[in-house]
N, C-alpha and C positions, 0 to 999 in steps of 0.2 A: 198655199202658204200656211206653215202652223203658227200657230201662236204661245207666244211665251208664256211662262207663268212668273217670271222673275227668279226661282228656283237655281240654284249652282248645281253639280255634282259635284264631288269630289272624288279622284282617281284613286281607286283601291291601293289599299294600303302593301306595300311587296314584301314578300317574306323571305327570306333567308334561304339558297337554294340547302338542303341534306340530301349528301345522297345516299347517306344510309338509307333513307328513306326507300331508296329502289333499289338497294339490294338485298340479294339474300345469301345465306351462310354460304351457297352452293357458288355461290361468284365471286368467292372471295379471293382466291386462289387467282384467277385470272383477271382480278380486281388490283391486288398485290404486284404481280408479274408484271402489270402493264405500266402501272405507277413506275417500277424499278426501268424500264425499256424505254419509259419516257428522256433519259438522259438526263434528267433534272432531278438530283438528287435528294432537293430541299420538298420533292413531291412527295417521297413515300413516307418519311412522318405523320403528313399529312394522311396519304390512302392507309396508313395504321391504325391513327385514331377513327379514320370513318369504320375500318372494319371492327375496332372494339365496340362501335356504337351500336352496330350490326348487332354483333352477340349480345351487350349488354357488359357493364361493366360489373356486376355481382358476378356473373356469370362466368368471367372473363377470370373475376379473383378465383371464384371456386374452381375452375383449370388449370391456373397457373401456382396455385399455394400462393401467390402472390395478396400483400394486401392493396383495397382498392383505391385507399392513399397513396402505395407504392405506382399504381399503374396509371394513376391520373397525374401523377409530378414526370414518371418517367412515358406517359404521352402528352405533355403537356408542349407548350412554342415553346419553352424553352429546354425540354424533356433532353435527355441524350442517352438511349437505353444502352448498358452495356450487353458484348454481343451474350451473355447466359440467358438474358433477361428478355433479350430479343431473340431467341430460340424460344425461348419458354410461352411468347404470347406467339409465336408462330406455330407452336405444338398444340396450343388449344384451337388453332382453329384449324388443325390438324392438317398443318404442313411445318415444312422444314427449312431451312437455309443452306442452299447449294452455290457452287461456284463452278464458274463457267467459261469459258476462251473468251476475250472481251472478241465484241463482232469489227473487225476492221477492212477498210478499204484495201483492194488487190493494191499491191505494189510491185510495180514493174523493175524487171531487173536488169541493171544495166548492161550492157555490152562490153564486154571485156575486152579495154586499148589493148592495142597489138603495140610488145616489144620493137 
């Protein structure tokens, strides 16, 4: 049997997940891609601002000519980038904005009634 000391602990304190924190510039591209695959559209503002935290946002200004008031309002919850503005932080982290066949389900075709 042990014995007590009358002592509490207290359950460490939890921190905020970042997942900038585990990425790197090299993942960002398929960091990006996946957020947009997700179907949820309200995701990739989000995976945007993770990947400016990535680069850094000095960093981010000095790619884009943009200033880094301009990139924290226009990544911000209530941000809405116009698409110049979102090529532009997509070119600093040297990718692009492409468009693509949206992916849909085989649709079967019907059988043609006979006159």
């Amino acid at each position: 049997m042990h014995a007590t000391t009358g002592k509490t602990t207290k359950p460490a304190a939890s921190v905020p997940f970042d997942a900038a924190q585990f990425l790197r510039a090299d993942d960002l591209a398929g960091f990006l891609a996946e957020a947009l695959a997700d179907g949820d559209h309200r995701a990739f503002p989000i995976a945007l601002r993770t990947a400016a935290d990535v680069l850094g946002m000095a960093e981010l200004a000095r790619r884009t000519g943009l200033s880094r008031e301009t990139l924290y309002r226009t990544l911000s919850d209530k941000g809405n980038p116009r698409l110049d503005t979102l090529g532009a932080i997509l070119g600093a982290f040297g990718l692009r904005l492409d468009v693509a066949p949206a992916r849909s389900k085989p649709t079967r075709t019907k059988a043609r009634a006979s006159a």
